[in-house]
Structures are given as C-alpha cells and as structure tokens.
C-alpha positions, 0 to 999 in steps of 0.5 A, spaced: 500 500 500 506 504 500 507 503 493 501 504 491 501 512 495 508 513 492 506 512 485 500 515 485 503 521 489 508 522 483 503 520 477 499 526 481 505 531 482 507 530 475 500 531 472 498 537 476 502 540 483 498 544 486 492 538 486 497 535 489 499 540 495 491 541 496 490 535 497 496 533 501 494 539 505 487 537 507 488 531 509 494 534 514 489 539 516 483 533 517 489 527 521 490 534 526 483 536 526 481 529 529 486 528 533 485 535 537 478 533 538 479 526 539 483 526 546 478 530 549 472 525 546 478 519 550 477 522 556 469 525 556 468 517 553 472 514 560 468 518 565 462 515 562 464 508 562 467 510 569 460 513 570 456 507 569 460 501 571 459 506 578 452 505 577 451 497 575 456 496 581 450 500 585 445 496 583 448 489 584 449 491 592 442 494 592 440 486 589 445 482 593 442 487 600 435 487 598 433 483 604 437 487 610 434 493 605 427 491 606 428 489 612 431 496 616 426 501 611 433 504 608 430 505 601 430 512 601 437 512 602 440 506 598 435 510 593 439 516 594 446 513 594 444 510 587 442 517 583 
C-alpha cells in the first residue's frame, strides 16, 4: 500500500502540483483536526464508562442487600446513594 501512495503521489505531482499540495494539505489539516478533538472525546468517553460501571456496581449491592434493605426501611437512602 506504500507503493501504491508513492506512485500515485508522483503520477499526481507530475500531472498537476498544486492538486497535489491541496490535497496533501487537507488531509494534514483533517489527521490534526481529529486528533485535537479526539483526546478530549478519550477522556469525556472514560468518565462515562467510569460513570456507569459506578452505577451497575450500585445496583448489584442494592440486589445482593435487598433483604437487610427491606428489612431496616433504608430505601430512601440506598435510593439516594444510587442517583
């Protein structure tokens, strides 16, 4: 695939070079663009996995305890903790 961008790179450049120079210009601009915005997306993405697991996790203690729970009328707390 190397090969193949090199020599349609030069058959380009040969036929028109200012083609050529927009073209590698915008995927400079499109490759810088995406990698700014995508360091903010990494970590925006982990705290909502974060997020989530922190829920699911909630969850689980809430059915493993349902009966203790139940049993001492802590719904509204545990109900509290879990939004």
């Amino acid at each position: 695939s190397i090969i193949d961008l090199v020599s349609f790179s030069f058959i380009l450049y040969s036929i028109q070079p200012s083609l050529f120079g927009a073209i590698v210009a915008y995927a400079a601009f499109g490759t810088i663009v995406t990698t700014l915005l995508g360091r903010k997306l990494v970590g925006l993405n982990f705290e909502k996995l974060q997020r989530e697991a922190d829920f699911r996790y909630s969850l689980v203690r809430i059915r493993d305890n349902a009966e203790s729970i139940a049993f001492y009328a802590g719904e509204d707390i545990e109900g509290r903790e879990v939004a």
